[in-house]
ZASEVEX-403844 format. One record per residue (C-alpha): x, y negated, z negated. Coordinates in pm, whole numbers, plus 32768, in hexadecimal, padded with zeros to 4 digits. Each point is the difference from the previous one (the first is absolute). Layout:
<atoms>
XYZ ...
</atoms>
This chain:
<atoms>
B406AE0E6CD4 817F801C8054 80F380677F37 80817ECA7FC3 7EC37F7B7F96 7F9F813C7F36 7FA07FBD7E9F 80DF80687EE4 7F71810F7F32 7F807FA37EA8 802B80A67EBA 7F4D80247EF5 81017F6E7EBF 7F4F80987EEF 7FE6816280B9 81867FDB806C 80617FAE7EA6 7F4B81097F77 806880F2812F 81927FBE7F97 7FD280107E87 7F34815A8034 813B807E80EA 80ED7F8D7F0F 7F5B80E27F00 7FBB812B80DA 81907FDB8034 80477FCE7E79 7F2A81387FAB 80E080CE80FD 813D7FC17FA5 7F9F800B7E78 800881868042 8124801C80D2 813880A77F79 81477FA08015 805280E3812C 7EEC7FA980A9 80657EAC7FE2 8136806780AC 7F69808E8123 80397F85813B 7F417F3780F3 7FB47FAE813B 80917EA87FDF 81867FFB8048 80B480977EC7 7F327F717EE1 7F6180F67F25 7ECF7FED7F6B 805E7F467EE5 80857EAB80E1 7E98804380E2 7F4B7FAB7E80 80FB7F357FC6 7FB47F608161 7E637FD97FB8 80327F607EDC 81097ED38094 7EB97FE88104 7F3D7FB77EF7 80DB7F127F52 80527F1A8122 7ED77F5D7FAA 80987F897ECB 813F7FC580AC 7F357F0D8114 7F1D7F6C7EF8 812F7F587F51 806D7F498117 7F717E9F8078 7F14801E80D9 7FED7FDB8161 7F8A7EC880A7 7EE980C280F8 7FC4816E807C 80D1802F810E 7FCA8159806D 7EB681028034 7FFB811F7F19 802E80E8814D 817F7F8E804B 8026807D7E86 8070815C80A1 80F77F9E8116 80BD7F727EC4 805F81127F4A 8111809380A9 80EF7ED07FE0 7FFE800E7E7A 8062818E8007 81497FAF7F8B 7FE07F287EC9 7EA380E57FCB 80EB813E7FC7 80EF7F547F23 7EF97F8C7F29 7F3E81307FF5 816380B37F9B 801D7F3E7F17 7ECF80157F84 7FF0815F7FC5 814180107F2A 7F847EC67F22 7EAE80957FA1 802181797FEE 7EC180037F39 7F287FBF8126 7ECA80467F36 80257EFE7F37 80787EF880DE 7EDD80628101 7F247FA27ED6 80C57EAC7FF2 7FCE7FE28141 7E8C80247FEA 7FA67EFB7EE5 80D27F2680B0 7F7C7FDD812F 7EA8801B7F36 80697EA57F5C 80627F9B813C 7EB1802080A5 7F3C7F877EEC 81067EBC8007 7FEE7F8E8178 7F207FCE80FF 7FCA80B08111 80967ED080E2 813E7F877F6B 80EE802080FC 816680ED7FF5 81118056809C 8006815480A0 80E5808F80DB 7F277FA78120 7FB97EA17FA2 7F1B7F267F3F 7EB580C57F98 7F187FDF7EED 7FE780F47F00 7EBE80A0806F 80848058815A 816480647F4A 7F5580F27F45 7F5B80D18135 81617FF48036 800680CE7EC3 7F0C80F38046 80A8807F8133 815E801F7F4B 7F3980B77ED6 7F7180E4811A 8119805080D7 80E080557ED8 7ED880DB7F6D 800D80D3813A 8175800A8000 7FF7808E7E76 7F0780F5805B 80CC80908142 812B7FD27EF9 7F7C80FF7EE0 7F778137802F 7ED180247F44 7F787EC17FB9 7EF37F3280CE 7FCF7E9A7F73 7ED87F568085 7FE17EE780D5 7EF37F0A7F6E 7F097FF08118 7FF87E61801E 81D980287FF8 7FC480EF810B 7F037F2480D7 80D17EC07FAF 816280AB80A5 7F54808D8122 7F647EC8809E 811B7F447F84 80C880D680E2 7F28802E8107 7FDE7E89800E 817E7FE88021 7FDD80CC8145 7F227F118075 80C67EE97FC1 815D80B280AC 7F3480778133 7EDA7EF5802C 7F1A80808136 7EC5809F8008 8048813180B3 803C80F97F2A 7EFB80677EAF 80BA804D7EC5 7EF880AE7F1C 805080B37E99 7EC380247F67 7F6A7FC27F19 80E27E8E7FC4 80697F7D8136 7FD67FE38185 80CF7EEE80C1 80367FD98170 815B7FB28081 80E1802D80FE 80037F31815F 7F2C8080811E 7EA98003807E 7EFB7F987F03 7ECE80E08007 7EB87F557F7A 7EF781497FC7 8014817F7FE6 812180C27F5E 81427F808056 80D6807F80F7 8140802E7F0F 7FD0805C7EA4 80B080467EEB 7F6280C27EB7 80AB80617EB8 7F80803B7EAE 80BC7EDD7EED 814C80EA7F70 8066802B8156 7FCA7EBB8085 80EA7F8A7EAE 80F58116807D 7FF47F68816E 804A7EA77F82 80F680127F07 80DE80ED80D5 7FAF81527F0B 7F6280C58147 80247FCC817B 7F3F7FB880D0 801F80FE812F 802B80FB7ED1 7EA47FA47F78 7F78800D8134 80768166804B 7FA880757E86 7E5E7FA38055 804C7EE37EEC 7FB57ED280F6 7EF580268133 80B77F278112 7F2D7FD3814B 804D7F198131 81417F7F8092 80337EE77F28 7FC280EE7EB4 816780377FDB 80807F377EE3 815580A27FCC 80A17EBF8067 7F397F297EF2 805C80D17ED4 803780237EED 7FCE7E657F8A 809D80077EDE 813880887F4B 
</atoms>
């Protein structure tokens, strides 16, 4: 099948809904127990502090209120996989908001629970194909919601690296969801069949243009576990760096994705 042809991944919506309302919690138990200078900590996200990175999860959470109130698209007119290549050109208004955010609601435990029967209500309200606006285009809510799942998990990681001490889990179906969501994104920015992307256990896509091989082990692979493929993608780790640290096994002359990465913002 060529890329081009190559069918779009499904999703389960009852496992995704129940993968970013799990991740949500996992996040709300964390930060219950934070203190106050924890929440000031640093992180590996510009200058905000811990406090605008919660502060940040929950506005990810909320923009599917913020969607649901507006009229409808028309029609889909976007996959889920150009989701990612979107991100960066909202950074801007993002930080504002989240700044803002995070001096409105200084009791983050209690808006985080807000947040939570909200989106609750939400789900329970709408099905799982009304359309919205995202920053990438017209999707329906199902598909906006892996969406979801990957922000939940990428922000998770960048808590944990942010506080020493803690280690909030990543609900197994979040984690699944944001690594072939990603891995399908490099798919989609290098279609070809040359190169094997594998991070097991969730995902293995083929990409990259070149000579196709049809049986055997490929002759350039690429092999990660999920957290550093999430790290890869969303610019937290480089590539060459990984690669040199025994954290990605890289084989063949077409294994070098340094010039593909990260995806995402």
């Amino acid at each position: 099948m060529s890329p081009a042809k190559r069918r779009a991944r499904a999703y389960d919506p009852a496992r995704t809904r129940a993968a970013v309302l799990a991740q949500l919690g996992n996040v709300r138990q964390a930060v219950r127990g934070l203190s106050p200078e924890q929440l000031g900590l640093p992180t590996r996200l510009g200058s905000w502090t811990v406090r605008e990175l919660v502060a940040h999860i929950a506005m990810a959470v909320t923009a599917v209120q913020r969607s649901l109130e507006l009229p409808a698209p028309p029609k889909q007119d976007v996959p889920v996989t150009e989701w990612p290549f979107a991100t960066a050109a909202a950074s801007t208004a993002i930080d504002e908001f989240t700044r803002g955010l995070a001096t409105e609601r200084p009791d983050l435990d209690a808006y985080l629970t807000e947040v939570d029967a909200g989106l609750r209500a939400l789900l329970d309200a709408h099905p799982g194909g009304r359309l919205m606006h995202t920053n990438a285009g017209a999707l329906p809510l199902d598909d906006y919601l892996v969406t979801r799942a990957v922000e939940l998990v990428v922000h998770t990681d960048d808590l944990n690296a942010a506080v020493p001490g803690i280690e909030v889990p990543y609900d197994r179906q979040a984690l699944a969801a944001a690594t072939r969501l990603l891995a399908d994104a490099l798919a989609v920015k290098a279609p070809g069949a040359a190169t094997e992307v594998r991070v097991p256990p969730y995902a293995v896509v083929q990409c990259v243009a070149g000579p196709r091989h049809t049986r055997g082990t490929p002759p350039n692979v690429v092999e990660t576990d999920p957290l550093t493929w999430i790290r890869l993608a969303t610019g937290r780790l480089d590539f060459g760096a990984a690669v040199a640290g025994a954290l990605v096994s890289a084989s063949g002359e077409r294994a070098d994705l340094r010039e593909l990465l990260p995806l995402m913002a």
